[in-house]
C-alpha positions in Angstrom: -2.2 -11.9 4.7 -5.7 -12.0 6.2 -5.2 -14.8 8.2 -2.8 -12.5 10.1 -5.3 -9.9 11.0 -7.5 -12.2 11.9 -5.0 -14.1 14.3 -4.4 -11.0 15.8 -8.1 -10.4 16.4 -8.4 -13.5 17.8 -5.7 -13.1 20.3 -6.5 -10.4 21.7 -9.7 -11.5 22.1 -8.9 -14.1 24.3 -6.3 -12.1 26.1 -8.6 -9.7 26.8 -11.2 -12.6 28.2 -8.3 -13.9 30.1 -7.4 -11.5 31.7 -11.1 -10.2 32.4 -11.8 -13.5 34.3 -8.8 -13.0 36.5 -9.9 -9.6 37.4 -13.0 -11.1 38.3 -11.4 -13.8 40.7 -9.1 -11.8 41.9 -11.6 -8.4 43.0 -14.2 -10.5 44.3 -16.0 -9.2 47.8 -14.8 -11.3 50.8 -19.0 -12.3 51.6 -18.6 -14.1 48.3 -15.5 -16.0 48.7 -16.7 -17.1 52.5 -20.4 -18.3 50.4 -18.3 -20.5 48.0 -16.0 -21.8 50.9 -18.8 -22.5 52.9 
């Protein structure tokens, strides 16, 4: 049953980088949201 660990590993791996880049988005500084906007 490897393929199962390494599903797992894969999963959260992704989840992790997920959820990462909506941290990122989401606690951004306000000077950097007016830059992009602008």
């Amino acid at each position: 049953m490897w393929y199962f660990s390494w599903i797992l590993g894969v999963g959260l791996a992704v989840g992790f980088g997920v959820l990462n880049g909506m941290w990122h988005e989401f606690h951004l500084p306000l000077e950097d949201e007016n830059e992009k906007a602008g």
